[in-house]
N, C-alpha and C positions, 0 to 999 in steps of 0.2 A: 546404471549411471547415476552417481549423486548430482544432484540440481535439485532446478526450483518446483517443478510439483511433480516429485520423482514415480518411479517404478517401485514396487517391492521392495527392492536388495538395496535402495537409496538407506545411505547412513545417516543419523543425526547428527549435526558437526558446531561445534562450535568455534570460538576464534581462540588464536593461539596466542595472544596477549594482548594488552587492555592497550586504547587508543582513542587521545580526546581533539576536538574541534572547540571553533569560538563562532561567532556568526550573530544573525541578527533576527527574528522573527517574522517572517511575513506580512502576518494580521496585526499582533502586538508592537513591533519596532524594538522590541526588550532586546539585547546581547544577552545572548543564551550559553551557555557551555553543553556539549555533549560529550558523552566516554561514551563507547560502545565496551563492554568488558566481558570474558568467556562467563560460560555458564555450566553448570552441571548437566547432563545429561538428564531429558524430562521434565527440566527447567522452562522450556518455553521461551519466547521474548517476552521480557520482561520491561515495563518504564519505572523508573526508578525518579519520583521527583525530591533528590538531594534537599534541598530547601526546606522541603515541610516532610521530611519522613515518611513518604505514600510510597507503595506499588500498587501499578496497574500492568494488569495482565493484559500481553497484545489478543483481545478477544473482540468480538463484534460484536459481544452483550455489554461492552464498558463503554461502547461510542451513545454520544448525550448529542452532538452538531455535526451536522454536514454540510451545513453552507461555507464553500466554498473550498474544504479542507474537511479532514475528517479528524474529530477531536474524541477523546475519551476524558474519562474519570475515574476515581478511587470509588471503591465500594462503599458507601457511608460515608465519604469524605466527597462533596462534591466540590468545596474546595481545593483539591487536591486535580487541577485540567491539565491535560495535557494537547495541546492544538498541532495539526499537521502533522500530522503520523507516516504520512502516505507513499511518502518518495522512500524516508529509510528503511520501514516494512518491505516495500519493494528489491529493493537493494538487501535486505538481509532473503528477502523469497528469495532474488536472482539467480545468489551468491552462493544458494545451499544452508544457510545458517540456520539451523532448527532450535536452538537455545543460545540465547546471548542477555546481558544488562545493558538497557539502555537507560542511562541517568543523562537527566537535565537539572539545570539548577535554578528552570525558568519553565513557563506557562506554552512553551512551543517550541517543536523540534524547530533548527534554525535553519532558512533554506538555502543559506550556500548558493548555486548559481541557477535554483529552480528546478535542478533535477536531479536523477538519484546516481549522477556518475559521480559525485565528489565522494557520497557517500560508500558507493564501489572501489573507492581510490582507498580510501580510509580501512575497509574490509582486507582489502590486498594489502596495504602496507601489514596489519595487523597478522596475518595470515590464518588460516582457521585448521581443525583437528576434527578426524572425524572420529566416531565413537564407533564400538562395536556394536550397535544396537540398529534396529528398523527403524529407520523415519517412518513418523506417522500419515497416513495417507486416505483420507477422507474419498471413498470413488460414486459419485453420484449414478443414481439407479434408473431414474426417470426423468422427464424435463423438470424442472419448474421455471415460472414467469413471472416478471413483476413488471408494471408498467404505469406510466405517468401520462396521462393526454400519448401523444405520439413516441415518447422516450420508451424502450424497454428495455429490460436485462433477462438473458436466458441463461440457463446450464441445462445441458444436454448430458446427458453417456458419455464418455471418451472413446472414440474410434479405435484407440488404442492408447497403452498407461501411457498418463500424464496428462499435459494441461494445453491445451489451444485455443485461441482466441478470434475473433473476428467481430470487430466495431467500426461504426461510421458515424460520423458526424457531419451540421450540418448549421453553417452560421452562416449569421446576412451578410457579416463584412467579406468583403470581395476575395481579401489576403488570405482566407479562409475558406469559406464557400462549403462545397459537398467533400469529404474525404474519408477513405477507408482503409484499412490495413487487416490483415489473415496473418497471426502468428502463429506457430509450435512454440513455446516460449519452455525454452531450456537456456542454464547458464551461459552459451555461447549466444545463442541469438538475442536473449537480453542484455547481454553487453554490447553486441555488436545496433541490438536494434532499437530499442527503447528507454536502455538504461542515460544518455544524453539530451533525449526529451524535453525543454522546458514548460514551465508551468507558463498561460500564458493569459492576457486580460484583452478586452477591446479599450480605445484611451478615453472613450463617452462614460464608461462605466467607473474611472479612478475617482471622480472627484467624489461621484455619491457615495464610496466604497467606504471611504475616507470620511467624510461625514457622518456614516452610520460604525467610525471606530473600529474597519478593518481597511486590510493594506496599506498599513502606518511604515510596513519596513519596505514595499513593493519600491522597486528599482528597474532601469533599464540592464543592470549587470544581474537580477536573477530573474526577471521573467522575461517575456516577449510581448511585446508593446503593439497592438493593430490597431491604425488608425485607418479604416473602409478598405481602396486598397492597398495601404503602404503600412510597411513593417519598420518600425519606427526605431528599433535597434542599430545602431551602427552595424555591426557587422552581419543582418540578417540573418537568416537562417539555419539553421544547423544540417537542413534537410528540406525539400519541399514538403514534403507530408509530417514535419515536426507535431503539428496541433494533435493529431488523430493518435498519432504516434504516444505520447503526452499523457493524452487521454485514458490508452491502454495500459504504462505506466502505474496510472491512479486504478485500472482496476486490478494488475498484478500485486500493488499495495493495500487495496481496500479488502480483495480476497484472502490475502493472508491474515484477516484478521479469524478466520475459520478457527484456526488453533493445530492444525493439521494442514499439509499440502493439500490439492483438489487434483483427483483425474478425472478429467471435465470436459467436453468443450463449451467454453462460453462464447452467445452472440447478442451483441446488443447494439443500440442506435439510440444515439444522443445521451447516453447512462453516463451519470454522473455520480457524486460521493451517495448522494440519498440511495438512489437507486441500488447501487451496489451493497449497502448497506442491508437495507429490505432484500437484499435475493440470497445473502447468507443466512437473515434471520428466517425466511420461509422456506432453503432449504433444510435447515436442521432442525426446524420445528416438523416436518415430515419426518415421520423415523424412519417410513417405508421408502423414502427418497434417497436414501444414503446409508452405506456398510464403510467401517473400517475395514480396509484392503488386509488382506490374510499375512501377516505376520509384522505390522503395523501397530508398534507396541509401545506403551511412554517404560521408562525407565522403571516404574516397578511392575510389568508385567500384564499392566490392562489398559483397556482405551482411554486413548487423554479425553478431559470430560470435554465437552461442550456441549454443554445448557442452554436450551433453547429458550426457557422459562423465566417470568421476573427480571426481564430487561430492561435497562432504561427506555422510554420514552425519547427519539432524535429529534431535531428540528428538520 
């Protein structure tokens, strides 16, 4: 079955004609353009900043900040940011897209309505092609852990190919509280289950946000607004367990920054962009912790690299 952190005989696919967006920035407030455009087989996702001439490889050695979003850079170009990654990585995982160009002509993917269905909409109009080649599939061997005070992230074995998840969370405002979700996260359950998700803030937290020069574009039409117990959105919820849901979202986005699918199961609590971050970079810095899956191959014929070594530095 081709999907998001496929089996073996998963193909690499990309899209089957180029397809752009306008929007506004989350952190920055900038009006952004995005293209999603096919790519070569082997290619990777690729960010493309139009404006200054950079590529950055969707990798989880080019992320420099995770507060609050998970941002990358150009290699020697730190000029060269790209902010909020998270929702279309996701949506290009979901979707199956193993190679595509993502060009912006601005400092931040733009968030559209907070989650990654607009950019699922955009995939499907687009339509995608698979190639005759293996998707590449990264299948973890042993645990590994990373944890913060109470926050942790885990990847385990996969009980069987592919990717599962299960996270909980747990915030003081009321509209929020303790919540947890158990995914198998394949293309139909992330459309159906997390790809609608909003990104979402507490209303105590805007104004500082704003003061310290993020959340300059944040709106009640792309995130969800909690003020203790009330959802400040007109039309509330998308779901009762949105938040948790959301959350999961950001780590099917954060983990594709691997460079390969994952057959995994990941469990975490309270894991945010940092988190997630740190548990790619301390599994592949294990070489004993992870095999490329058996016939799991980039386009000329050997494992797609990832480098564990000479990373940036995150916030």
């Amino acid at each position: 079955m081709d999907g998001l952190l496929p089996v073996d005989r998963a193909r690499r696919r990309t899209l089957r004609t180029a397809i752009s967006c306008v929007g506004v920035g989350l952190h920055t407030g900038r009006r952004v353009t995005l293209t999603l455009r096919p790519a070569a087989a082997g290619t990777g996702i690729l960010f493309r900043r139009v404006d200054l001439g950079h590529d950055i490889p969707a990798r989880f050695d080019r992320v420099v900040d995770t507060r609050l979003c998970t941002a990358m850079v150009a290699q020697d170009a730190p000029q060269a940011r790209i902010g909020t990654v998270e929702h279309v990585m996701a949506a290009l995982a979901g979707t199956g897209i193993t190679d595509a160009i993502v060009e912006l002509d601005g400092p931040e993917v733009p968030i559209l309505d907070g989650s990654a269905a607009p950019f699922v909409f955009l995939i499907d109009c687009a339509g995608s092609l698979a190639f005759n080649e293996a998707a590449p599939v990264i299948e973890v061997l042993r645990r590994i852990r990373v944890e913060e005070g109470e926050a942790f992230a885990e990847l385990h074995p996969a009980t069987a190919p592919g990717f599962e998840a299960t996270l909980s969370i747990d915030f003081p405002a009321s509209a929020i509280g303790q919540q947890n979700v158990t995914l198998r996260v394949t293309p139909a359950t992330f459309r159906a289950g997390l790809a609608d998700a909003r990104t979402f803030a507490l209303a105590e937290d805007i104004a500082r946000l704003r003061a310290a020069g993020l959340a300059q574009g944040g709106s009640l039409q792309n995130a969800v607004v909690v003020d203790g117990p009330l959802v400040l959105n007109p039309g509330g919820l998308r779901r009762p367990d949105e938040f948790v849901r959301h959350k999961m979202l950001d780590v099917v986005g954060d983990l594709a920054l691997a460079g390969a699918a994952l057959s995994a199961r990941f469990v975490g609590h309270r894991s945010g962009h940092a988190l997630n971050n740190r548990l790619l970079r301390a599994l592949l810095a294990d070489r004993g912790a992870w095999r490329m899956a058996e016939g799991a191959l980039a386009a000329d014929g050997v494992s797609v690299p990832l480098p564990a070594a000479a990373a940036p530095a995150i916030a």
